[in-house]
GUVOFI-902381 format. One line per field, with one value per residue (C-alpha): residue in three letters; residue number from 1; x negated, y negated, z. Coordinates in pm, whole numbers, plus 50000, padded with zeros to 5 digits. Layout:
// GUVOFI-902381
residu <- ALA;...
num <- NUM;...
px <- X;...
py <- Y;...
pz <- Z;...
END
This chain:
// GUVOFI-902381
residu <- UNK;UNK;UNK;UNK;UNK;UNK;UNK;UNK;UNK;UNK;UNK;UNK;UNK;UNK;UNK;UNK;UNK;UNK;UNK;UNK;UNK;UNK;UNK;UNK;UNK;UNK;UNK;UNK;UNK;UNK;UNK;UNK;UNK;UNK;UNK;UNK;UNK;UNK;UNK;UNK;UNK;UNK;UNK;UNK;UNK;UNK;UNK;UNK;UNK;UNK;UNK;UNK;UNK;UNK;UNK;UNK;UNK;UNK;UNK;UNK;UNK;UNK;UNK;UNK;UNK;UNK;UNK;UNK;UNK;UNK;UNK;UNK;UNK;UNK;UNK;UNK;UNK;UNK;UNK;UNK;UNK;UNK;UNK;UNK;UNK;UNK;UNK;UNK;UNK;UNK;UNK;UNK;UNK;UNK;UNK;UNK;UNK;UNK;UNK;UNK;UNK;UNK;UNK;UNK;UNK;UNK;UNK;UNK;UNK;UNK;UNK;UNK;UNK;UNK;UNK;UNK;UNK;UNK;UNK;UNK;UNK;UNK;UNK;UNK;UNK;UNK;UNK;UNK;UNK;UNK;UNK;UNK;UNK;UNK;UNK;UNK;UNK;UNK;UNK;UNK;UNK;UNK;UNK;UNK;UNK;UNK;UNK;UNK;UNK;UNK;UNK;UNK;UNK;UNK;UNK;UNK;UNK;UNK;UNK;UNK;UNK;UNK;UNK;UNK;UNK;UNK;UNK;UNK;UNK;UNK;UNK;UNK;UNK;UNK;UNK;UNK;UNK;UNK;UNK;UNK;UNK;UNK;UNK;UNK;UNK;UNK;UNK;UNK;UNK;UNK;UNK;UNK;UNK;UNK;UNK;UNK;UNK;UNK;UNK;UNK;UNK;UNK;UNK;UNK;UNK;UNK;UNK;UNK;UNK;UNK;UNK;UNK;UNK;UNK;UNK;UNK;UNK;UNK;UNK;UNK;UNK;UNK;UNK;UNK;UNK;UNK;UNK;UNK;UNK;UNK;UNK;UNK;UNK;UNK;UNK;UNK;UNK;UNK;UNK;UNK;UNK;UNK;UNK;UNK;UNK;UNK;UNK;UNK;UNK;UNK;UNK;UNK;UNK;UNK;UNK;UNK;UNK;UNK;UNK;UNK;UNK;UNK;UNK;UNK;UNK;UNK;UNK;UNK;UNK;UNK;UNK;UNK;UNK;UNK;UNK;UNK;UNK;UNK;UNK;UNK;UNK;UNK;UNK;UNK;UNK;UNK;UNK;UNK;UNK;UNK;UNK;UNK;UNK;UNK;UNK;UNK;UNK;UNK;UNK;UNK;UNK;UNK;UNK;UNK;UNK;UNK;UNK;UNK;UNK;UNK;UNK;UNK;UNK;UNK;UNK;UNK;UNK;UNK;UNK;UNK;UNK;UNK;UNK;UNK;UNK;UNK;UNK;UNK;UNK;UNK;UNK;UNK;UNK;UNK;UNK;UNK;UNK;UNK;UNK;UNK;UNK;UNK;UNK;UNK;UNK;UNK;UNK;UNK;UNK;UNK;UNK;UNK;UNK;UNK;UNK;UNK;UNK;UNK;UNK;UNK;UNK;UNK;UNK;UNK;UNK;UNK;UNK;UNK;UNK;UNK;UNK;UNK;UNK;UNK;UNK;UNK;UNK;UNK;UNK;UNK;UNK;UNK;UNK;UNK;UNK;UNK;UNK;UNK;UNK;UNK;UNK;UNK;UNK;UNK;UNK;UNK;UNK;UNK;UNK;UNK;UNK;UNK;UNK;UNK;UNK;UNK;UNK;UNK;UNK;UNK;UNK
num <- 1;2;3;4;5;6;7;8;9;10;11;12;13;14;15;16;17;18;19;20;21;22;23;24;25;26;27;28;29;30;31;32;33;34;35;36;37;38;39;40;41;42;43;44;45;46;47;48;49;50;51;52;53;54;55;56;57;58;59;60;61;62;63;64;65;66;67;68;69;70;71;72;73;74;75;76;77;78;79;80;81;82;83;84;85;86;87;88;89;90;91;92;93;94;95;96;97;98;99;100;101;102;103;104;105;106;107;108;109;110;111;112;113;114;115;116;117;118;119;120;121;122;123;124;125;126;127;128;129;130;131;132;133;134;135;136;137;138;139;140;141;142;143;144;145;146;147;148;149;150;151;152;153;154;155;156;157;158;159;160;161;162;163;164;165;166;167;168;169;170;171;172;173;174;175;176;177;178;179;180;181;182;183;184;185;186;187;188;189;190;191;192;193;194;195;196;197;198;199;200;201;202;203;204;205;206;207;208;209;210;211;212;213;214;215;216;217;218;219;220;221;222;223;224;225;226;227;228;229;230;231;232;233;234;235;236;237;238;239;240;241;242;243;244;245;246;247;248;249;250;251;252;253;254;255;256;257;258;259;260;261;262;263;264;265;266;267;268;269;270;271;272;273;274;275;276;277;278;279;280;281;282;283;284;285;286;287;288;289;290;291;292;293;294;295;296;297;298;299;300;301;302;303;304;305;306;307;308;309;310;311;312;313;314;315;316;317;318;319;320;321;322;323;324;325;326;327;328;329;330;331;332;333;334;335;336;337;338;339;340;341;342;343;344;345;346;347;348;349;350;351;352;353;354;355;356;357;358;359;360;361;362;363;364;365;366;367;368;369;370;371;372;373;374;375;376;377;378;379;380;381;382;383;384;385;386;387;388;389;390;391;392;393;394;395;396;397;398;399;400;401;402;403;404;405;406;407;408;409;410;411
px <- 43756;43906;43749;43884;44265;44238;44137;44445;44685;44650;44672;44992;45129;45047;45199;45522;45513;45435;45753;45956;45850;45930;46288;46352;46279;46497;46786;46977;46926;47277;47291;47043;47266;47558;47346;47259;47634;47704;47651;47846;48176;48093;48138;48468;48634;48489;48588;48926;49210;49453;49142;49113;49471;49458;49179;49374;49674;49523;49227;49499;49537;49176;49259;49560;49329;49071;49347;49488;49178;49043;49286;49406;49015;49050;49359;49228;48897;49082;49364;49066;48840;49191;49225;48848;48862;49180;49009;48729;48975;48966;49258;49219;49376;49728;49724;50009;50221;50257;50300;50566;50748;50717;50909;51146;51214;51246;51461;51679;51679;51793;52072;52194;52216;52384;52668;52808;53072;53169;53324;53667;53716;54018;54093;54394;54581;54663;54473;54394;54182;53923;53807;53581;53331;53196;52852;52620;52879;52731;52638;52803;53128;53100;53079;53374;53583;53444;53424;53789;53634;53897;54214;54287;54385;54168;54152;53982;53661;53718;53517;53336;53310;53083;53209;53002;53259;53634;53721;53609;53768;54111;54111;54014;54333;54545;54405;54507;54155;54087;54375;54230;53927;53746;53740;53689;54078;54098;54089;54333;54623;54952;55184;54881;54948;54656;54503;54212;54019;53645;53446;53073;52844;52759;52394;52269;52320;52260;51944;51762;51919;51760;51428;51374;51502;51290;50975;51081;51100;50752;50578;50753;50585;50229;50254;50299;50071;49804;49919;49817;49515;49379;49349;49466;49827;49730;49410;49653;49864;49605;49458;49793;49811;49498;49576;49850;49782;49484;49743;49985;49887;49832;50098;50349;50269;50252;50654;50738;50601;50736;51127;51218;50997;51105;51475;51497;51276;51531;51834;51680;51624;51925;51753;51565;51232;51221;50838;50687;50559;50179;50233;50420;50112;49839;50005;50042;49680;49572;49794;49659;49269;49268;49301;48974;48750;48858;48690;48420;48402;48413;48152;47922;47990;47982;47579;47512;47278;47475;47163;47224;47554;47474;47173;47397;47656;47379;47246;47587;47771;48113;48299;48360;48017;47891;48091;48076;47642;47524;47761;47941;47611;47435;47750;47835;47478;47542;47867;47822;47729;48082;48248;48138;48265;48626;48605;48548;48791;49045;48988;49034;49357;49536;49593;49890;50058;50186;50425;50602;50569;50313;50078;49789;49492;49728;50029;49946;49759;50170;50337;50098;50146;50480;50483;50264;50320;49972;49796;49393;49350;49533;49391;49086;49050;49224;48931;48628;48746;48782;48422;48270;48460;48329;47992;47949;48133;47854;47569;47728;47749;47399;47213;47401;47327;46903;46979;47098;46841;46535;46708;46728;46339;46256;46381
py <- 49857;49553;49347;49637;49551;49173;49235;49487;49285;48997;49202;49353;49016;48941;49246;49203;48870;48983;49210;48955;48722;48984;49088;48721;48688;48985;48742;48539;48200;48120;48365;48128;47857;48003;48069;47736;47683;47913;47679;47432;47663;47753;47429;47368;47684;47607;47206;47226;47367;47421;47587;47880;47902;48007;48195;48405;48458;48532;48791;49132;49067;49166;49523;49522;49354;49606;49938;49853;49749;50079;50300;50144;50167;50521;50560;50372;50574;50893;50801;50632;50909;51149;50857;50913;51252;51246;50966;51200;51497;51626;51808;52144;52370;52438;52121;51948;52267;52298;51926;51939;52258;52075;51769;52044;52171;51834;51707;52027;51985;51636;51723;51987;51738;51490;51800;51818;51723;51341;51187;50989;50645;50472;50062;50071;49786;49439;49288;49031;48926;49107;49461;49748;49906;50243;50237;50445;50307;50218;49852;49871;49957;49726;49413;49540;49527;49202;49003;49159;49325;49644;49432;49350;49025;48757;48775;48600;48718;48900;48902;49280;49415;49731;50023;50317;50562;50568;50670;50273;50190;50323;50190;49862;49864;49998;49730;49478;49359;49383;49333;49674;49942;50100;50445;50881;50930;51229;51075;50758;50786;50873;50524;50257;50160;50243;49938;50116;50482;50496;50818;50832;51079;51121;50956;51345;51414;51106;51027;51345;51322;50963;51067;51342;51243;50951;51191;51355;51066;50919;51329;51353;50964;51061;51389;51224;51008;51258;51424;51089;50995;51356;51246;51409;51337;51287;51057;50818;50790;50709;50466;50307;50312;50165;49885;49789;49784;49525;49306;49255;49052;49220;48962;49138;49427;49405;49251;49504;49801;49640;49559;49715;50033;50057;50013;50305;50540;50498;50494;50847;51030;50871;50711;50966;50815;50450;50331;50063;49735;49907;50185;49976;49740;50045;50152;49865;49746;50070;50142;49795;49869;50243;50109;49917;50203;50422;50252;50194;50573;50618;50420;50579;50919;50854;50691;51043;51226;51431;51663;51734;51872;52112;52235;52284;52493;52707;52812;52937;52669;52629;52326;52212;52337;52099;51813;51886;51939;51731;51493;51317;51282;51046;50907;50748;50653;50421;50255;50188;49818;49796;49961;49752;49427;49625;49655;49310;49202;49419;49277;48933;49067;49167;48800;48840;49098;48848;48781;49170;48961;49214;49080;49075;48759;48537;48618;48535;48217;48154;48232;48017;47724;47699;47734;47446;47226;47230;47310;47287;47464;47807;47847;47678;47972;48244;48089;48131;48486;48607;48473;48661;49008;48958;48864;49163;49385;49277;49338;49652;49816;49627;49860;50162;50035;50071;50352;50538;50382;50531;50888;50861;50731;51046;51329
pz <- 53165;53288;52984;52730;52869;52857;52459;52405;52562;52310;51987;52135;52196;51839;51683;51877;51763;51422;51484;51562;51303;51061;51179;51149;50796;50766;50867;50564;50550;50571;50849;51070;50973;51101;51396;51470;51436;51699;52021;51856;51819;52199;52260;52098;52278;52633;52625;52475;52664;52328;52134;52438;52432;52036;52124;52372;52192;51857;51979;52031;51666;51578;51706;51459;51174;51209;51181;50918;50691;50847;50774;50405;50326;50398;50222;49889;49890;49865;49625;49435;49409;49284;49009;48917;48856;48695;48511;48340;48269;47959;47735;47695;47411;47603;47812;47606;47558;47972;47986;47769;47939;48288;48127;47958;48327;48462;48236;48291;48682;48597;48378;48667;48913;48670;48674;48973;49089;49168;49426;49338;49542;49564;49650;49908;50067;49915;49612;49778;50165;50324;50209;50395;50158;50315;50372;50016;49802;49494;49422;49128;49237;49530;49302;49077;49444;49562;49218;49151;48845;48861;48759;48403;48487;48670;49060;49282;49479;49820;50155;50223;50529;50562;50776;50907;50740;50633;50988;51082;50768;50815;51158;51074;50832;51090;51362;51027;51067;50705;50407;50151;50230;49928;50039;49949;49759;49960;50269;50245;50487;50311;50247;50131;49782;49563;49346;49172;49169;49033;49023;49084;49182;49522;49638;49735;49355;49180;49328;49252;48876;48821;48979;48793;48528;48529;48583;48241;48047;48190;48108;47770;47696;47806;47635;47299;47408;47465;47124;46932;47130;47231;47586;47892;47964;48355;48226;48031;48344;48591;48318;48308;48723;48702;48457;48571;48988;48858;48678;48993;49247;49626;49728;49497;49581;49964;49883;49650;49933;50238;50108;49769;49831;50175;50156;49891;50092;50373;50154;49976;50334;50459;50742;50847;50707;50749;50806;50989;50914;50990;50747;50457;50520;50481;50177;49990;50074;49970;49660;49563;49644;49489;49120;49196;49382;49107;48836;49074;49169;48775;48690;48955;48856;48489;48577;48705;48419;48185;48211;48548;48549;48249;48431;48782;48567;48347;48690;48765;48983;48959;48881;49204;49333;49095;49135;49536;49537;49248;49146;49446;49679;49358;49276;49628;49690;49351;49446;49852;49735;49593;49788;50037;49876;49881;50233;50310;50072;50225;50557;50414;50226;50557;50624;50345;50575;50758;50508;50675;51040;51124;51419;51262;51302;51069;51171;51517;51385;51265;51604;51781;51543;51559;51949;51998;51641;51638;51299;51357;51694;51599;51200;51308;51514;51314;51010;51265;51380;51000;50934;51258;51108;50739;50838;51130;50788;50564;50830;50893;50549;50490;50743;50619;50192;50354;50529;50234;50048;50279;50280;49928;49930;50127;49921
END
């Protein structure tokens, strides 16, 4: 018996060896490299004192790395998979007669708003000195007061001050703070001279008469779009979306989400709705990202067999049924390699949100930097942390590429 256990023991040692030998070659070869590298990086963060203090500083930004890549992934995968399908629509007999009513209706709502009443503002005080412009005033009629555009003769440019309201404004002229206040007519204390009245409408009208307005103009275009090309009007606009996203660099767009975008958002809910530098980050990653995973989402469910879709809906399944049972279970097993690369690129891509001073890995690689003046310990660190997150990303969505590849296998 004894004998029979000393001859088991050393084929187990050889198949856990065998194991072993076998996960290894598993491994990249620029993995092991890395690997070798490892004690070597160890090295540098346990012997130099300014390399643990980057490390320190700059590792609560991983948390803040890894949300927002998480949640914009999220984000683009949905808004992508809406662009797909809107993608593969196709126009149906009355498709471009409802198009065009909507726009009709639109353009109507528009022209309603564009009817009510304005609001009359008046220049008080002395044509020249400094002037208090009311908070919402138009831009437009802001630069007329400054630039001294109202006069028919040549004045010179004034100093603004913005007020919170013409109560601060007509207090401020009574104080003799400022020299004029652009102000509601109705509400200018009796004895100023008046200079110069404008009428405008007020921002709660002329907002929602430029938006929809604007949403008319865009239908009515795809609709005679559709008309000439016998596409869906909704296909030509995500086509579009999708064109265009690809053209624009994430930068701009990550500039164009968290200032422009942002500042009108605010201005429209009147500071009700002002988001944060995570959210303006999320969105323009994802806005950015969605024009990409919807061609890939495209492609995969475009790869699915035509046959199979006309034998789900001959055995009675619905639309949705079919899209939900056959389609979308092949068509993700096809794109998880891509949509992999996305994800890693999106991780790489939150370095730009530094640019909104969001605390991300970067942006803390900044902060430290400019504490200290110097440049190799904090993005020497910030470099090695990015390549630890990509390479545990791509070992990550490895395993779960095989493990949809062996359930796949088994069916």
């Amino acid at each position: 018996m004894a004998d029979r256990t000393e001859e088991i023991k050393p084929e187990r040692t050889r198949a856990g060896a065998g194991a072993r030998w076998r996960m290894l070659k598993r491994i990249r070869p620029s993995y092991l490299v890395l690997l070798l590298a490892v004690p070597f990086v160890f090295l540098l963060f346990s012997g130099a004192g300014r390399y643990q203090d980057a490390l320190r500083f700059i590792l609560p930004g991983i948390g803040t790395t890894l949300l927002v890549t998480v949640l914009a992934y999220i984000a683009a995968a949905v808004l992508g998979l809406a662009l797909a399908a809107i993608l593969l629509l196709r126009s149906a007999e009355k498709t471009l007669a409802r198009h065009l009513v909507a726009a009709v209706i639109l353009a109507l709502v528009s022209a309603w708003f564009f009817t009510r009443p304005q609001t009359e503002y008046v220049l008080v005080g002395e044509p020249e000195g400094l002037v208090a412009i009311i908070q919402g005033t138009p831009q437009r009629l802001t630069d007329a007061v400054q630039h001294g555009l109202w006069a028919d003769e040549e004045l010179p440019s004034r100093n603004i001050r913005a007020v919170t309201g013409p109560e601060a404004a007509v207090e401020r002229l009574e104080n003799e703070i400022v020299t004029g206040a652009f102000m509601p007519a109705d509400l200018v204390p009796e004895g100023l001279p008046v200079l110069w009245s404008a009428t405008f409408l007020p921002k709660g009208s002329q907002m929602p008469a430029l938006f929809f307005g604007v949403l008319a103009a865009v239908l009515l275009a795809l609709v005679f779009a559709g008309w000439q090309s016998g596409k869906h009007p909704l296909a030509i606009f995500a086509e579009l979306y999708v064109d265009m996203i690809r053209g624009i660099p994430m930068l701009v767009i990550i500039l164009y989400v968290g200032f422009p975008i942002q500042g009108a958002i605010r201005d429209l809910s009147g500071g009700a709705v002002e988001p944060d530098r995570l959210t303006r980050g999320v969105i323009a990653i994802a806005l950015g990202y969605a024009a990409y995973m919807a061609e890939i989402f495209r492609a995969g469910i475009q790869a699915v067999p035509r046959g199979q879709i006309e034998a789900a809906r001959s055995l009675g399944l619905s639309g949705m049924q079919t899209a939900r049972f056959i389609v979308l279970p092949q068509a993700l097993r096809i794109v998880i390699p891509p949509l992999a690369n996305e994800f890693i690129a999106m991780l790489k891509y939150t370095s730009l949100l530094s640019l909104l001073s969001l605390r991300e890995i970067t942006q803390r690689g900044r902060e430290f930097t400019a504490r200290t003046f110097e440049y190799f310990p904090g993005y020497n660190t910030v470099a090695i942390i990015y390549i630890g997150l990509t390479l545990a990303a791509a070992s990550l969505l490895k395993f779960v590429e095989r493990h949809s590849r062996r359930s796949e296998a088994t069916r």
